[in-house]
mmCIF file as gemmi writes it, N, C-alpha and C atoms, coordinates in Angstrom:
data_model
loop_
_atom_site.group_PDB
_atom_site.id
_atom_site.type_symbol
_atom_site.label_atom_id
_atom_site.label_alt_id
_atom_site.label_comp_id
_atom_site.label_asym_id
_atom_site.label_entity_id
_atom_site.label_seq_id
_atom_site.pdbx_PDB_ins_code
_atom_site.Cartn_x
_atom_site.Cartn_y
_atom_site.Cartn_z
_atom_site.occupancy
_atom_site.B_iso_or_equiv
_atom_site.pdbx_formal_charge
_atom_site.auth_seq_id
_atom_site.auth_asym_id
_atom_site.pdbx_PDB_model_num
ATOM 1 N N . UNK Axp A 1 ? 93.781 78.652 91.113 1 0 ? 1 A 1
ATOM 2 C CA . UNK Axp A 1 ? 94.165 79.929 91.669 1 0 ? 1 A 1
ATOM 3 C C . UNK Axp A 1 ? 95.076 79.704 92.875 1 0 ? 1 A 1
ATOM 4 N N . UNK Axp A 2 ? 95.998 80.696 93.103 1 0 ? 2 A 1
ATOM 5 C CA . UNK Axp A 2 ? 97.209 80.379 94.32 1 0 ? 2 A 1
ATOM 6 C C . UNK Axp A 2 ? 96.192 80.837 95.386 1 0 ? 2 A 1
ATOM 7 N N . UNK Axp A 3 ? 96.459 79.725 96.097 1 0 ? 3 A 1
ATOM 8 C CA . UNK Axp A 3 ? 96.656 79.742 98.149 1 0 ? 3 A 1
ATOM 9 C C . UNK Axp A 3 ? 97.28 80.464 98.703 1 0 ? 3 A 1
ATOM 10 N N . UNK Axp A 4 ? 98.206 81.287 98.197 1 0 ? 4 A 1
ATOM 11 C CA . UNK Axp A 4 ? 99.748 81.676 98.728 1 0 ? 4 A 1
ATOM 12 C C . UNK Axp A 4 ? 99.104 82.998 99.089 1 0 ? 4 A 1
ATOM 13 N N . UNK Axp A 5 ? 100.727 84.135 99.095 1 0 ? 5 A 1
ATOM 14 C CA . UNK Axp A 5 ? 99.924 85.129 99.098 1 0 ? 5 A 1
ATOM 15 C C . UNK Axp A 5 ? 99.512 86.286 98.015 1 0 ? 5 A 1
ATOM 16 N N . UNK Axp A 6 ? 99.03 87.239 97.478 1 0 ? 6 A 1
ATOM 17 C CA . UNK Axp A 6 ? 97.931 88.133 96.357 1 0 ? 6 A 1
ATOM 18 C C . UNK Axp A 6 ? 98.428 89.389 96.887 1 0 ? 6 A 1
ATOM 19 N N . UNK Axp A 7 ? 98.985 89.67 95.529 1 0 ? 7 A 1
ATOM 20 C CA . UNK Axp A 7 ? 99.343 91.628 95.844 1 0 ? 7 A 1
ATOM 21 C C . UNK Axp A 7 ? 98.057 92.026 95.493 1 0 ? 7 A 1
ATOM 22 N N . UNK Axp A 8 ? 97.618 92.923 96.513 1 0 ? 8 A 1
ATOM 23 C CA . UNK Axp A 8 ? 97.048 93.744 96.693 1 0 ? 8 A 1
ATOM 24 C C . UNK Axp A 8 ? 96.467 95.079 95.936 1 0 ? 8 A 1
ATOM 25 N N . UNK Axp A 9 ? 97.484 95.327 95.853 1 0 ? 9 A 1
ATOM 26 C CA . UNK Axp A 9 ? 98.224 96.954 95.537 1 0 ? 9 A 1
ATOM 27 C C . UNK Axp A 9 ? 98.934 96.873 94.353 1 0 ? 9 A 1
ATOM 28 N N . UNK Axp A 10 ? 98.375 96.442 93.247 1 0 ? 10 A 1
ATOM 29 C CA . UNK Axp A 10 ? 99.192 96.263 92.215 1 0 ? 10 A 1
ATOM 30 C C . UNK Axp A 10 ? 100.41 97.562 91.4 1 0 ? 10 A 1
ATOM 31 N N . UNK Axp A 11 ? 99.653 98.649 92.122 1 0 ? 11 A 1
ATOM 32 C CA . UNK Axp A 11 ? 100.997 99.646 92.078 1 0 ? 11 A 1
ATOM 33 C C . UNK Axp A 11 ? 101.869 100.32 92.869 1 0 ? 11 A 1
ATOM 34 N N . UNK Axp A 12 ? 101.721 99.639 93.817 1 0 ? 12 A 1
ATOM 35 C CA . UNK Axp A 12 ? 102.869 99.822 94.695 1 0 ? 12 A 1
ATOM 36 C C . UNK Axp A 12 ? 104.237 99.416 95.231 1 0 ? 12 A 1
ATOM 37 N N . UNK Axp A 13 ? 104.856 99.789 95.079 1 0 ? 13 A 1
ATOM 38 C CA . UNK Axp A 13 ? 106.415 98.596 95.582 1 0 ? 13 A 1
ATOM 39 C C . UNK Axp A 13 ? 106.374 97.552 96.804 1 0 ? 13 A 1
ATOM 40 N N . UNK Axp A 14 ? 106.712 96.604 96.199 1 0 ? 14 A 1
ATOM 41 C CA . UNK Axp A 14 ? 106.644 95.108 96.984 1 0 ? 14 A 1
ATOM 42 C C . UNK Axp A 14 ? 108.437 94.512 96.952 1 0 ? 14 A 1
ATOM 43 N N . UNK Axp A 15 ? 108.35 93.881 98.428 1 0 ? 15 A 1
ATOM 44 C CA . UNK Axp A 15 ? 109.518 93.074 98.393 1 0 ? 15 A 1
ATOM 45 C C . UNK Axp A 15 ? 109.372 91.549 98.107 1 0 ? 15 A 1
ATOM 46 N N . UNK Axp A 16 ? 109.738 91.067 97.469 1 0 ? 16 A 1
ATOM 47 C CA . UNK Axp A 16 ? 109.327 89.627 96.93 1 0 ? 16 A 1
ATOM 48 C C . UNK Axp A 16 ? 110.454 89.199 96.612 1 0 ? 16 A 1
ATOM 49 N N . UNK Axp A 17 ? 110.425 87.575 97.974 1 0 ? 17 A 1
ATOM 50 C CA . UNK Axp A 17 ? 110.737 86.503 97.868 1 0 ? 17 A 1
ATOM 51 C C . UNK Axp A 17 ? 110.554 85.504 96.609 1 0 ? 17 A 1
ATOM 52 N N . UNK Axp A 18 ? 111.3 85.378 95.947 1 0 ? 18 A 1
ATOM 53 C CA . UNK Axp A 18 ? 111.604 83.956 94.834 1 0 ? 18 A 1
ATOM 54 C C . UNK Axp A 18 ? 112.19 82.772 95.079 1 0 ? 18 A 1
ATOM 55 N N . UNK Axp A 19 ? 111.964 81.589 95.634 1 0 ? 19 A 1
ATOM 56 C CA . UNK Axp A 19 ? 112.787 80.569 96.118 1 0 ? 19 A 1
ATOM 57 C C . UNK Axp A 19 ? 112.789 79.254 95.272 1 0 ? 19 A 1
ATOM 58 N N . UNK Axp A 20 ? 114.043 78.617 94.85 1 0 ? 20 A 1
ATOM 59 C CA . UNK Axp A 20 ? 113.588 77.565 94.041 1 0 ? 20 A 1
ATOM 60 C C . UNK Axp A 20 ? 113.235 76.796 94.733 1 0 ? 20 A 1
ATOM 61 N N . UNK Axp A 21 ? 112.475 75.281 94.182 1 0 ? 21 A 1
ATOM 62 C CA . UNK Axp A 21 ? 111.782 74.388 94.482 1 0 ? 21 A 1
ATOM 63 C C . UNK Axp A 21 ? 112.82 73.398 95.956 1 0 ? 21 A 1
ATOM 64 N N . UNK Axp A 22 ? 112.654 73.36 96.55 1 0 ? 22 A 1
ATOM 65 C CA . UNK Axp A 22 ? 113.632 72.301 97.525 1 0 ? 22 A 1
ATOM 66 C C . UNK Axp A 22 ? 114.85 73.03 97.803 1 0 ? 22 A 1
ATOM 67 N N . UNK Axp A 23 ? 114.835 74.236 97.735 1 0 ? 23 A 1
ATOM 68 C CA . UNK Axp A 23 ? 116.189 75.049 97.824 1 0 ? 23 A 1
ATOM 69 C C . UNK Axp A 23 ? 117.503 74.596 97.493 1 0 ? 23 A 1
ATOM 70 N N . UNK Axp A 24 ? 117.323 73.709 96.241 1 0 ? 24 A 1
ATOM 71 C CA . UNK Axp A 24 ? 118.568 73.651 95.436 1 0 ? 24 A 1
ATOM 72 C C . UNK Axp A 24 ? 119.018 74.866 94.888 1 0 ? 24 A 1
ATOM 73 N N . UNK Axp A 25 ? 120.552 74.873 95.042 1 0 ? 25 A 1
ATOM 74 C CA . UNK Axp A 25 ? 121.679 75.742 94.834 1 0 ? 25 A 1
ATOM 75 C C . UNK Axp A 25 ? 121.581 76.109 93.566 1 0 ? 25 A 1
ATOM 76 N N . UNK Axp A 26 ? 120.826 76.316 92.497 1 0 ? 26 A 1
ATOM 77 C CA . UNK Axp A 26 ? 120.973 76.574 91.27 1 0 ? 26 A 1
ATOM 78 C C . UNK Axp A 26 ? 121.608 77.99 90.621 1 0 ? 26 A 1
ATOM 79 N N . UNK Axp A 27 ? 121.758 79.194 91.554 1 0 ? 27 A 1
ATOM 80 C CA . UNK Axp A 27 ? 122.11 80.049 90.981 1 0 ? 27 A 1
ATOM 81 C C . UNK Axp A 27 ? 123.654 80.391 91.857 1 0 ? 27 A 1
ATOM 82 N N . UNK Axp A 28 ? 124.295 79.132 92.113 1 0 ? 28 A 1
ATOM 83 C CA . UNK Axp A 28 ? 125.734 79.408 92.282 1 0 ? 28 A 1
ATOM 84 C C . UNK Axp A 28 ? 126.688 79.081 90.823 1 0 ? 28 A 1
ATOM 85 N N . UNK Axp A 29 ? 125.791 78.785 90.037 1 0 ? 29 A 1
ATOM 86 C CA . UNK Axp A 29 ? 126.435 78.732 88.182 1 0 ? 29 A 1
ATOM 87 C C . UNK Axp A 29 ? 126.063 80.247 87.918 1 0 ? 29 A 1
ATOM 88 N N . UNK Axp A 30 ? 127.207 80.629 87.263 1 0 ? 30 A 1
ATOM 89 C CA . UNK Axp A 30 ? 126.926 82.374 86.842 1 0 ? 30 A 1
ATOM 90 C C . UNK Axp A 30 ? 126.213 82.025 85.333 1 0 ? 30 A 1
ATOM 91 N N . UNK Axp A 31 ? 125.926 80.925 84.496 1 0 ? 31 A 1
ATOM 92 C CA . UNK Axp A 31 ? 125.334 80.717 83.635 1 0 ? 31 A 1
ATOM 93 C C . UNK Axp A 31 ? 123.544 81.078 83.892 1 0 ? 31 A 1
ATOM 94 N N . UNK Axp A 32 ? 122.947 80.938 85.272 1 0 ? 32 A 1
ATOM 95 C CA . UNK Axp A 32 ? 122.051 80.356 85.624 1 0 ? 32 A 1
ATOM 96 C C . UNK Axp A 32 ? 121.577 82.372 86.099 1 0 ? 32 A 1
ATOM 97 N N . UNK Axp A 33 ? 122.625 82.845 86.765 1 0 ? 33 A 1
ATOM 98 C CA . UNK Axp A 33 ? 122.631 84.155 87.56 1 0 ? 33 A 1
ATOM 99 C C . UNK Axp A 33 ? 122.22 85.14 86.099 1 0 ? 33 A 1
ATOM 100 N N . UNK Axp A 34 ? 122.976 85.103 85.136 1 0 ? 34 A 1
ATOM 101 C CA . UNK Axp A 34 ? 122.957 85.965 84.029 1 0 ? 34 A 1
ATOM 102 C C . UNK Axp A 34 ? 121.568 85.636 83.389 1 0 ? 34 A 1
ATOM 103 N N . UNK Axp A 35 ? 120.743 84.488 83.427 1 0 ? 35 A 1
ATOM 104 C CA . UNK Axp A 35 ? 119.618 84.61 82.806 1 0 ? 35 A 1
ATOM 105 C C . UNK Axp A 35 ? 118.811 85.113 83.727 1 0 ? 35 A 1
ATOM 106 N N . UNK Axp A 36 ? 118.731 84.906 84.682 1 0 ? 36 A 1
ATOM 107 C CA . UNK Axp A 36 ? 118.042 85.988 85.807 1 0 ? 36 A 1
ATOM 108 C C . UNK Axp A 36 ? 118.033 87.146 85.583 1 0 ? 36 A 1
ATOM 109 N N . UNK Axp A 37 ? 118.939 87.659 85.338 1 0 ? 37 A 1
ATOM 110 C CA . UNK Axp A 37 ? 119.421 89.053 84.913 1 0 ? 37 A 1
ATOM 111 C C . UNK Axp A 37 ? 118.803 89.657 83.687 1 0 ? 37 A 1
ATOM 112 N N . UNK Axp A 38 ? 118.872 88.568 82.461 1 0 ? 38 A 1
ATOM 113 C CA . UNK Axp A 38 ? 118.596 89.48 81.802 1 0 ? 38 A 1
ATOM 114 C C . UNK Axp A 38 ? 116.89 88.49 81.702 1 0 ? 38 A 1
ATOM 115 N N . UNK Axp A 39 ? 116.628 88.325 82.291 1 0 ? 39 A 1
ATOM 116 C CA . UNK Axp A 39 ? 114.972 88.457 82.461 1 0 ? 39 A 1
ATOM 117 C C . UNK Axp A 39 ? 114.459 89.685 82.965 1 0 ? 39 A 1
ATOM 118 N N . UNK Axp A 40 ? 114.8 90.185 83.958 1 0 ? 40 A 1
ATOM 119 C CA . UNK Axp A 40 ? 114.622 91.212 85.137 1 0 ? 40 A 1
ATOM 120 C C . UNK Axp A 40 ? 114.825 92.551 83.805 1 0 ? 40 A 1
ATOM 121 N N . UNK Axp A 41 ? 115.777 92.317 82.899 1 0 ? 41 A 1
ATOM 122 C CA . UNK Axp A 41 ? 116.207 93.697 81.997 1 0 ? 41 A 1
ATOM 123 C C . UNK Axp A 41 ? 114.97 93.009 80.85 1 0 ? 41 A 1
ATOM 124 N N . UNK Axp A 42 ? 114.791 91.843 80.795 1 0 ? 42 A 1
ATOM 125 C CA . UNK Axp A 42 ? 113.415 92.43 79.71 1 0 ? 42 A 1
ATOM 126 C C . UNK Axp A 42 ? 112.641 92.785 80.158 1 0 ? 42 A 1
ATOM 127 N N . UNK Axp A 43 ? 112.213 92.579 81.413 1 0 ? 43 A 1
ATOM 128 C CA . UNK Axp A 43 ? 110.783 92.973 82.41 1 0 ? 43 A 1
ATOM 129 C C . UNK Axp A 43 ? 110.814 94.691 82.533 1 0 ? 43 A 1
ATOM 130 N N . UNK Axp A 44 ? 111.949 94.827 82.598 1 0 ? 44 A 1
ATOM 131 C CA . UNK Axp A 44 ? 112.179 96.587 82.747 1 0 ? 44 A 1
ATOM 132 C C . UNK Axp A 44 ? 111.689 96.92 81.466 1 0 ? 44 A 1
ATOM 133 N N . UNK Axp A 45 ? 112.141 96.666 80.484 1 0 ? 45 A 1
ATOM 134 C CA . UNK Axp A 45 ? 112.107 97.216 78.95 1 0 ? 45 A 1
ATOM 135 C C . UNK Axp A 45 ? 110.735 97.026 78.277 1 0 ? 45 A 1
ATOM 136 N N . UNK Axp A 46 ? 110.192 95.773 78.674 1 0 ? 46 A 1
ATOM 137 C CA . UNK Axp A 46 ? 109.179 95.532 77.936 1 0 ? 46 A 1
ATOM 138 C C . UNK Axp A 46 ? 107.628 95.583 78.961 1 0 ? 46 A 1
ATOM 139 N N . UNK Axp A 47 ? 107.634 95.32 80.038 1 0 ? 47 A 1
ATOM 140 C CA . UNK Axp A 47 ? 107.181 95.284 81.099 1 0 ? 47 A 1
ATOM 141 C C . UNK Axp A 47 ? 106.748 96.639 81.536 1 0 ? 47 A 1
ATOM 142 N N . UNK Axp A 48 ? 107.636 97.215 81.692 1 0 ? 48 A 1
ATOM 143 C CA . UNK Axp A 48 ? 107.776 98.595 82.831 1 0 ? 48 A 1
ATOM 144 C C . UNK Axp A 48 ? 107.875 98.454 84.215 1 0 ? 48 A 1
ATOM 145 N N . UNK Axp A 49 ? 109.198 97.398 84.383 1 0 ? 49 A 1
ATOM 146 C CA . UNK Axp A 49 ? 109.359 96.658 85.747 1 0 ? 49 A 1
ATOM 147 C C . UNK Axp A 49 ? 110.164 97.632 86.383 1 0 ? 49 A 1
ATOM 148 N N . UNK Axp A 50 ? 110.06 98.284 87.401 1 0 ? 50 A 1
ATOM 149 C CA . UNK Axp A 50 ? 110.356 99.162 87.899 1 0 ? 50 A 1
ATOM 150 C C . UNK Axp A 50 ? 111.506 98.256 88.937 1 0 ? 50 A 1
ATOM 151 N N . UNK Axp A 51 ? 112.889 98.197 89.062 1 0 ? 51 A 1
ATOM 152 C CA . UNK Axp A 51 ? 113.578 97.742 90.269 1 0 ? 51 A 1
ATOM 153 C C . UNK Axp A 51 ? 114.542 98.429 90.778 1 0 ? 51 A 1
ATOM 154 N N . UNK Axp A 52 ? 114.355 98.701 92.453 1 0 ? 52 A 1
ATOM 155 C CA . UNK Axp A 52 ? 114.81 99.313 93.326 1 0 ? 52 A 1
ATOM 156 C C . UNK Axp A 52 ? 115.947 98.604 93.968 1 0 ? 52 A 1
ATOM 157 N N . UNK Axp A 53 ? 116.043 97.231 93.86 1 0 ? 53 A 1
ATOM 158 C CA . UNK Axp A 53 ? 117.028 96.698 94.174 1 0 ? 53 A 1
ATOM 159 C C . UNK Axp A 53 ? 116.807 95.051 93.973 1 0 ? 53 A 1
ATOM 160 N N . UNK Axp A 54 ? 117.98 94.076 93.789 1 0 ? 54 A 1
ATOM 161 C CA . UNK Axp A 54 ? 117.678 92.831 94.037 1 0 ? 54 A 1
ATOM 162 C C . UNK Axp A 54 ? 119.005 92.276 94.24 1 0 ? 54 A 1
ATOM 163 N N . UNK Axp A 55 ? 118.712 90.934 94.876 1 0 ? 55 A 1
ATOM 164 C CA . UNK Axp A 55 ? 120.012 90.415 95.308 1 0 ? 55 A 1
ATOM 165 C C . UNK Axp A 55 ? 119.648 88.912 94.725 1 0 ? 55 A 1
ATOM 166 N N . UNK Axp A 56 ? 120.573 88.036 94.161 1 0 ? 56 A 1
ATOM 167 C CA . UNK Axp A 56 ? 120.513 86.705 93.88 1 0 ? 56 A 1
ATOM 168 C C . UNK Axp A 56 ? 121.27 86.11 94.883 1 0 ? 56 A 1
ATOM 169 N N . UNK Axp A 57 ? 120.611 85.305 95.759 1 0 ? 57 A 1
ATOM 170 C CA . UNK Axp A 57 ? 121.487 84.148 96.641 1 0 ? 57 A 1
ATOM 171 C C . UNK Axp A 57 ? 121.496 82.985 95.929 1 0 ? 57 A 1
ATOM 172 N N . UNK Axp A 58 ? 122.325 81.957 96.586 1 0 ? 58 A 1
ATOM 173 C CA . UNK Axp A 58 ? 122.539 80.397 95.673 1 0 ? 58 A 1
ATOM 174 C C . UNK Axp A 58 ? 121.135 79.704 95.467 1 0 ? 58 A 1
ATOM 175 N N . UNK Axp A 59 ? 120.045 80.415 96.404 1 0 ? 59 A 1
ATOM 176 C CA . UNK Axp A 59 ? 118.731 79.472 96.083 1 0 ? 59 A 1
ATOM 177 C C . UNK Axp A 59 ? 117.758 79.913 96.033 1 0 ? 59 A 1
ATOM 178 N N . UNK Axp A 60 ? 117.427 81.27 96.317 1 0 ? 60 A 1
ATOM 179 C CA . UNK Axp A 60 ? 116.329 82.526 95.935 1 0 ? 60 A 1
ATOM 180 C C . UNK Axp A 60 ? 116.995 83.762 95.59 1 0 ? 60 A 1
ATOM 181 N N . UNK Axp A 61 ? 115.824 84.661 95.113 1 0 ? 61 A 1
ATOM 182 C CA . UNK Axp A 61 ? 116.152 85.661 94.839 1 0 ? 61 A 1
ATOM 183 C C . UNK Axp A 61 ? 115.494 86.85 95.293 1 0 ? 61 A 1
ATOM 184 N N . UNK Axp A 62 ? 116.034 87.893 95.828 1 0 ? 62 A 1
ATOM 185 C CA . UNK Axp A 62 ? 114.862 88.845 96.671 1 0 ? 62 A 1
ATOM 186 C C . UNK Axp A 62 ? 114.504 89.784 95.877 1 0 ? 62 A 1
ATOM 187 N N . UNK Axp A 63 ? 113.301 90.929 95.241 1 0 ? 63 A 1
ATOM 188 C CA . UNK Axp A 63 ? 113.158 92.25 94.776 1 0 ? 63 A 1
ATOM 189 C C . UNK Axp A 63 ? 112.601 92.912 95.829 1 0 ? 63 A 1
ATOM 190 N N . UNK Axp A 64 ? 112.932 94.179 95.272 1 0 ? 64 A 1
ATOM 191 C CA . UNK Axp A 64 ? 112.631 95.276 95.887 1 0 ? 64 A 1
ATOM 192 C C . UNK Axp A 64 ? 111.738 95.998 94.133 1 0 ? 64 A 1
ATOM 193 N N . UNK Axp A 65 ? 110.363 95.706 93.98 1 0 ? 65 A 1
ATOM 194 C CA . UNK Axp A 65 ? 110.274 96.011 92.752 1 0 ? 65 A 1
ATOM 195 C C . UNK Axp A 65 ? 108.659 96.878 92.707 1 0 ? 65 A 1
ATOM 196 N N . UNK Axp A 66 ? 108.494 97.255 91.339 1 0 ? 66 A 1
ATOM 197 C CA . UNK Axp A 66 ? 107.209 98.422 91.636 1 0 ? 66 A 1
ATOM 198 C C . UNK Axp A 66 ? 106.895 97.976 89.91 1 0 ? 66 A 1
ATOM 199 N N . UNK Axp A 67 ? 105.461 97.946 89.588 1 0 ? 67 A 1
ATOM 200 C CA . UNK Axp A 67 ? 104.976 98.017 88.26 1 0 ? 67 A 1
ATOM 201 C C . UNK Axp A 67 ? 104.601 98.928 87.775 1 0 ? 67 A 1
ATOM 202 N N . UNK Axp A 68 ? 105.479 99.102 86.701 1 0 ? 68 A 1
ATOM 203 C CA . UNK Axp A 68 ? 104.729 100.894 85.996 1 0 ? 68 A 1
ATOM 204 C C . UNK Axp A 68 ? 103.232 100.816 85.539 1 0 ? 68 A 1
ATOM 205 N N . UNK Axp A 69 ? 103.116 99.555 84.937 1 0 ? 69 A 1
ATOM 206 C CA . UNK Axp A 69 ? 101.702 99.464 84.576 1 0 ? 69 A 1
ATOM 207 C C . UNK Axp A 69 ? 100.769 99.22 85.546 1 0 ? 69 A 1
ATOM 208 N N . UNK Axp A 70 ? 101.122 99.254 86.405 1 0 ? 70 A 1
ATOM 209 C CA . UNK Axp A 70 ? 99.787 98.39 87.022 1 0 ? 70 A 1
ATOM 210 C C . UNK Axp A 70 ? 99.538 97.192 87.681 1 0 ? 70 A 1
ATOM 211 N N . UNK Axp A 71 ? 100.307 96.419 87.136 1 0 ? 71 A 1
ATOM 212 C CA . UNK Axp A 71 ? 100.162 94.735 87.237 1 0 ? 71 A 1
ATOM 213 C C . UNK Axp A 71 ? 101.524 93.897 87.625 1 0 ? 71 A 1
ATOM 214 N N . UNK Axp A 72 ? 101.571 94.255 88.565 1 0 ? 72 A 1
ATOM 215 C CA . UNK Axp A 72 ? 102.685 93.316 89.167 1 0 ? 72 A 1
ATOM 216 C C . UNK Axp A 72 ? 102.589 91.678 89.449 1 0 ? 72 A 1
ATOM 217 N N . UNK Axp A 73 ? 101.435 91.417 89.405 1 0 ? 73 A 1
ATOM 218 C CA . UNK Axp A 73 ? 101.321 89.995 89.402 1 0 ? 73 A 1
ATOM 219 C C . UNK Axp A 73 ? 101.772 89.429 87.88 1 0 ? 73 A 1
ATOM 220 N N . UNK Axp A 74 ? 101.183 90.201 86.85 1 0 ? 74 A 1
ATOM 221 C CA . UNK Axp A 74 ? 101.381 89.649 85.274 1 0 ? 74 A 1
ATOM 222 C C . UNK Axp A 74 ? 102.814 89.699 85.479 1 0 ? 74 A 1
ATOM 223 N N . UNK Axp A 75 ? 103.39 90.761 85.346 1 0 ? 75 A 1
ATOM 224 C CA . UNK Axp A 75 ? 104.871 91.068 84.952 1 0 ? 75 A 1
ATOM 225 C C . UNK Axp A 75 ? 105.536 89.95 85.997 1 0 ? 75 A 1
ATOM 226 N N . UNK Axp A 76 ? 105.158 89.67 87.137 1 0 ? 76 A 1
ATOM 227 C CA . UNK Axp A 76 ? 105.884 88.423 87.563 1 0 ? 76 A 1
ATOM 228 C C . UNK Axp A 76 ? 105.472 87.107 87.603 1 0 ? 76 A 1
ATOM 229 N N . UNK Axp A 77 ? 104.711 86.665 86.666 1 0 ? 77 A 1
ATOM 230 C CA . UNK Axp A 77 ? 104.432 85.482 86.476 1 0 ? 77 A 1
ATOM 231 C C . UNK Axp A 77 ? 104.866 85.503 85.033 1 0 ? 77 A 1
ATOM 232 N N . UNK Axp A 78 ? 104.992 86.795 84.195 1 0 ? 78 A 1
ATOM 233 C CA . UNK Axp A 78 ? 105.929 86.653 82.966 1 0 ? 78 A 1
ATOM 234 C C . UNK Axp A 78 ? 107.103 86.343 83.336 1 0 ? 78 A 1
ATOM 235 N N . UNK Axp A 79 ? 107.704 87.237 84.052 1 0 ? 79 A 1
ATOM 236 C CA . UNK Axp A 79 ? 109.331 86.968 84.485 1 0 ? 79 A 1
ATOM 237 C C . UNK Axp A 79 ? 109.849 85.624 84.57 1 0 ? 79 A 1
């Protein structure tokens, strides 16, 4: 089980930090940016990933995101 930190509030909108491992640059390839992308569009579709906003930098990625169902931890450990 994670140490880290546990949403709470599984239906409420959360801002969440994504950072890769050692903060390698991996999403300055637009190959790398577009699968991000369309992860985030299956999470909407299949999920009921609710997103209010997100930004991809070269080594994390931020949401601004809300779960229609319920479960924001599932839908982002699917993602």
């Amino acid at each position: 089980m994670s140490q880290g930190y546990q949403i709470k509030d599984q239906s409420a909108a959360h801002y969440v930090t994504l950072q890769i491992v050692q903060w390698v640059d991996i999403f300055s390839r637009k190959i790398y940016r577009d699968i991000v992308i369309d992860s985030l569009k299956y999470c909407q579709k299949e999920k009921d990933l609710e997103i209010y906003a997100f930004v991809i930098m070269s080594n994390h990625i931020h949401l601004l995101v809300r779960s229609g169902n319920e479960n924001l931890s599932g839908t982002l450990r699917d993602f």
